[in-house]
N, CA, C and O atoms as a DFTB+ gen file, in Angstrom:
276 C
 N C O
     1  1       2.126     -34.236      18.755
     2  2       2.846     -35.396      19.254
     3  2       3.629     -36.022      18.102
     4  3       3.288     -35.825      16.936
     5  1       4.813     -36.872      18.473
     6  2       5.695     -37.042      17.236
     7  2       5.791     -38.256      17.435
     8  3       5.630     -38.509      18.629
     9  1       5.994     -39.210      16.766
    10  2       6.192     -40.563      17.314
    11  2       7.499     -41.199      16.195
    12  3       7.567     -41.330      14.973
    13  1       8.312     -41.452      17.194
    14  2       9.401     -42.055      16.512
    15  2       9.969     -43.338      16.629
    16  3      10.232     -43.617      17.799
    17  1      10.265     -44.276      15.746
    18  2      10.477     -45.891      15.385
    19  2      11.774     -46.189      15.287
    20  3      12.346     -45.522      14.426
    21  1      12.360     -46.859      15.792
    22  2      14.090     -47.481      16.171
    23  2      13.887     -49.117      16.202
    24  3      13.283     -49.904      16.931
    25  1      14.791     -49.219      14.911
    26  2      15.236     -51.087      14.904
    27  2      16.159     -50.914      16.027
    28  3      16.728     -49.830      16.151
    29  1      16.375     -51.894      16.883
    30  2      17.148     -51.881      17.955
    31  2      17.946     -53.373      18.375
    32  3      17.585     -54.348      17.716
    33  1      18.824     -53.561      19.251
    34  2      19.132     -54.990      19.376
    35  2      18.913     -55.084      21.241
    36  3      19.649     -55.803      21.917
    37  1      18.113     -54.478      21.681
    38  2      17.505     -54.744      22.728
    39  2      17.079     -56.217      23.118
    40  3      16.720     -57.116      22.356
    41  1      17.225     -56.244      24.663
    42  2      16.693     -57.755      25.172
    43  2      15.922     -56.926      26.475
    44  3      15.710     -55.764      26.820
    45  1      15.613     -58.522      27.028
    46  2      14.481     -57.683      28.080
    47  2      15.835     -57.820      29.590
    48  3      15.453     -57.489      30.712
    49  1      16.955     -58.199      29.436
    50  2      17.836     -57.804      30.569
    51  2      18.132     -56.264      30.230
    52  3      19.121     -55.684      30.677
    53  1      17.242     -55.696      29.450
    54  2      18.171     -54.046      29.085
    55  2      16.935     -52.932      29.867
    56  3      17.012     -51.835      30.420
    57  1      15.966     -53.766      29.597
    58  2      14.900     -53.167      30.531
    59  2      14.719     -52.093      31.477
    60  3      14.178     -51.001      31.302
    61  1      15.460     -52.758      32.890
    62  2      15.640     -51.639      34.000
    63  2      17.029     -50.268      33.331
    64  3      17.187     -49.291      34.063
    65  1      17.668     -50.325      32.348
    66  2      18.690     -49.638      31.989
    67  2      18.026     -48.569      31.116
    68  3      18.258     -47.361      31.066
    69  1      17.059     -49.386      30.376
    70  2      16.135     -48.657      29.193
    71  2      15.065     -47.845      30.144
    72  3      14.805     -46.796      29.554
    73  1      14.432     -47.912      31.232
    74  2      13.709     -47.522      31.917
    75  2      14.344     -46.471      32.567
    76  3      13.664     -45.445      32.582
    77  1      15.412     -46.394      33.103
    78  2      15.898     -45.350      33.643
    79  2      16.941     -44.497      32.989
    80  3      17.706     -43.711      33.547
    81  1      16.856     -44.757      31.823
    82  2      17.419     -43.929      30.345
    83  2      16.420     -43.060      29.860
    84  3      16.567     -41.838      29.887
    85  1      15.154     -43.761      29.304
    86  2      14.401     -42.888      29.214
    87  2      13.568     -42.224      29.446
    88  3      13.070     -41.391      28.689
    89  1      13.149     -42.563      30.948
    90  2      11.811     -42.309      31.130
    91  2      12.114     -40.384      31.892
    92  3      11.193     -39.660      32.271
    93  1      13.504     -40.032      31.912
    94  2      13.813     -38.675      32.564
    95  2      13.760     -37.903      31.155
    96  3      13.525     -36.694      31.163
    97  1      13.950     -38.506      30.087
    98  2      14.397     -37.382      28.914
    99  2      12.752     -36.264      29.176
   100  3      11.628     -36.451      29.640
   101  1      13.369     -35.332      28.675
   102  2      12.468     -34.045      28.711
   103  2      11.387     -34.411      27.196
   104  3      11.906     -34.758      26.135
   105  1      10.052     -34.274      27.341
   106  2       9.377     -34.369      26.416
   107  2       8.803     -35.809      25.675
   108  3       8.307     -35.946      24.557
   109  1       9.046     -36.741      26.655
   110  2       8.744     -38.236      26.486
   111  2       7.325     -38.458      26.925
   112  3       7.074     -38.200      28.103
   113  1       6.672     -38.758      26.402
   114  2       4.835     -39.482      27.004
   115  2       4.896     -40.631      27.287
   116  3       4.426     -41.032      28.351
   117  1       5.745     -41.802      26.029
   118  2       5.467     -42.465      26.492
   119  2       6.389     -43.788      25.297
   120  3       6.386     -43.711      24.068
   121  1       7.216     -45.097      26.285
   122  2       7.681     -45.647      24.842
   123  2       7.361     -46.881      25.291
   124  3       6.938     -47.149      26.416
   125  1       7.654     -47.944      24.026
   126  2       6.809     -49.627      24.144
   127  2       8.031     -49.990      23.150
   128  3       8.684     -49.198      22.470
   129  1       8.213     -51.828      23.273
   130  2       9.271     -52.121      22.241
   131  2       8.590     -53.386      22.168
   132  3       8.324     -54.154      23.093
   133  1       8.305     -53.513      20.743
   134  2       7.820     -54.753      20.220
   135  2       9.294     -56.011      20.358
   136  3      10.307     -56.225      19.693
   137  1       8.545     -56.713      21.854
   138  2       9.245     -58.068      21.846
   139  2       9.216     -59.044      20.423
   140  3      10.112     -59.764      19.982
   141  1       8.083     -58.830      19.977
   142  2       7.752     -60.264      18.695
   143  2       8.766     -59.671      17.651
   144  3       9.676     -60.435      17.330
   145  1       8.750     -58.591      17.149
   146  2       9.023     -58.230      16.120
   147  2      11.485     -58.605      16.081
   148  3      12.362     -58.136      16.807
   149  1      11.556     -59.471      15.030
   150  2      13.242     -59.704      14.799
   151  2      14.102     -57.910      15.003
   152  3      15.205     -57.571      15.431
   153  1      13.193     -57.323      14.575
   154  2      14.323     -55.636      15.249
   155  2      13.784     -55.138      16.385
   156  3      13.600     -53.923      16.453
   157  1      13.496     -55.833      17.282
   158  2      12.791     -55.075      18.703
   159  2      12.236     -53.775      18.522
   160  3      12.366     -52.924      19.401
   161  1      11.623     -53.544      17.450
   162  2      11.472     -51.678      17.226
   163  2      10.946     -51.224      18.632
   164  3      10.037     -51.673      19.331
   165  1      11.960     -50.017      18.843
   166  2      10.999     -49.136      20.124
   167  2      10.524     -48.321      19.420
   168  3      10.916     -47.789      18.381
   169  1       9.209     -48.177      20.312
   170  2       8.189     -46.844      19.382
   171  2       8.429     -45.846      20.701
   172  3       8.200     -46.404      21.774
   173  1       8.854     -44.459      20.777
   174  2       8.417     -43.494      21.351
   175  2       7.581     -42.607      20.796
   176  3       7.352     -42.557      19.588
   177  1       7.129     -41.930      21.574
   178  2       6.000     -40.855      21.685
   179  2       6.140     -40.114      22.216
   180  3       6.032     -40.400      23.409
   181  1       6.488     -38.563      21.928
   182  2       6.859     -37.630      22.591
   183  2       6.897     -36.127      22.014
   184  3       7.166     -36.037      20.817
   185  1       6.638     -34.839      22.785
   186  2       6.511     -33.487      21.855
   187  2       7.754     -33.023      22.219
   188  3       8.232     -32.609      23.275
   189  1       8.219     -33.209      20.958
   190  2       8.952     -32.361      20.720
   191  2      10.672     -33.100      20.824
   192  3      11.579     -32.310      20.562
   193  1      11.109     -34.658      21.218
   194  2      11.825     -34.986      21.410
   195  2      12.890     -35.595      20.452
   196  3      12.624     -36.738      20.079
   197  1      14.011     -35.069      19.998
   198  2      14.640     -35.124      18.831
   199  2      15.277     -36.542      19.022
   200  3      15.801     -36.961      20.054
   201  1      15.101     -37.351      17.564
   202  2      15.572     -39.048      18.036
   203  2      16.803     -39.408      17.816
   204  3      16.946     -40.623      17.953
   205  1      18.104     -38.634      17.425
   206  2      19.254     -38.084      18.037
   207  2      19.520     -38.430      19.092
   208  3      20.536     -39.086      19.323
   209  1      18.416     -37.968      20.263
   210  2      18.851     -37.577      21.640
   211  2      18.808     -39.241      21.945
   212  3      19.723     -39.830      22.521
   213  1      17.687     -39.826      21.495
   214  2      17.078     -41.382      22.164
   215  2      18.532     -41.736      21.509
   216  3      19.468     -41.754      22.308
   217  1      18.792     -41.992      20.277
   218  2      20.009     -42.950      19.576
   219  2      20.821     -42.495      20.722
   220  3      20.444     -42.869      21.833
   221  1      21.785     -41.812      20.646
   222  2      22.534     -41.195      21.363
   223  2      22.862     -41.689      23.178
   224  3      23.927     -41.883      23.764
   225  1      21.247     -41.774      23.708
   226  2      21.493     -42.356      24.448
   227  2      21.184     -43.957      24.841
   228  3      21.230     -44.504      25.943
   229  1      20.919     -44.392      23.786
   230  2      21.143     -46.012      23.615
   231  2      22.154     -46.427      23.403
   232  3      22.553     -47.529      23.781
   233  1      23.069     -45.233      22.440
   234  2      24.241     -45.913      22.277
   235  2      25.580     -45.919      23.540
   236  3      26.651     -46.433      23.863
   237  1      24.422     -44.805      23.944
   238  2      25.962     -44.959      25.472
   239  2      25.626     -46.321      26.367
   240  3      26.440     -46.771      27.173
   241  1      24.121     -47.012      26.085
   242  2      24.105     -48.030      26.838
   243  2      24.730     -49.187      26.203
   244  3      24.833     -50.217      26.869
   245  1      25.065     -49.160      25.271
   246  2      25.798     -50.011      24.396
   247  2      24.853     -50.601      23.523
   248  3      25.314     -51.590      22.954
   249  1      23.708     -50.329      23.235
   250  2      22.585     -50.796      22.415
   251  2      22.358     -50.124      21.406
   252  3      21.881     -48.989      21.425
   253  1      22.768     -50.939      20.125
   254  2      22.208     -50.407      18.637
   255  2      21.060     -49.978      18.721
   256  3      20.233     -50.532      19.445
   257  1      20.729     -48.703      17.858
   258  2      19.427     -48.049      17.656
   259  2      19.869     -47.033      16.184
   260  3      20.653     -46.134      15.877
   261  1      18.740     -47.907      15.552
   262  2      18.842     -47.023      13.767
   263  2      16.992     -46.689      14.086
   264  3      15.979     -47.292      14.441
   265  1      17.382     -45.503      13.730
   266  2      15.737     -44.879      13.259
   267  2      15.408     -45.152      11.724
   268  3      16.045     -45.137      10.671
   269  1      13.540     -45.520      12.286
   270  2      13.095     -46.023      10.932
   271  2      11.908     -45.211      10.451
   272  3      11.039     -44.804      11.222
   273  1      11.910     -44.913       8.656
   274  2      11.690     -43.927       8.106
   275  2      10.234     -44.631       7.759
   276  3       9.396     -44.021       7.097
């Protein structure tokens, strides 16, 4: 299992957009986004899912996403 971390500029109106963005990608278990935290980090969890694919498709929702090392 791989688990990958994204500062993000997410709100919770992005929610139903973020939900049906990612929950089809191939190889996802499972993702959570720290409301408290000032970079909303989303944490996914997933085998085998390159975080490319997640940026990539955050950014078509118009939502910043930098992966964190």
């Amino acid at each position: 299992m791989d688990v990958l971390v994204f500062k993000t500029d997410l709100t919770q109106q992005h929610l139903p957009l973020l939900t049906h963005t990612l929950n089809p990608l191939g190889g996802l278990l499972r993702w959570s986004v720290d409301w408290e935290d000032c970079d909303r980090v989303l944490r996914v969890e997933s085998n085998d899912l390159p975080s490319q694919v997640v940026i990539r498709e955050l950014e078509q929702l118009k939502i910043s996403c930098e992966e964190l090392t």
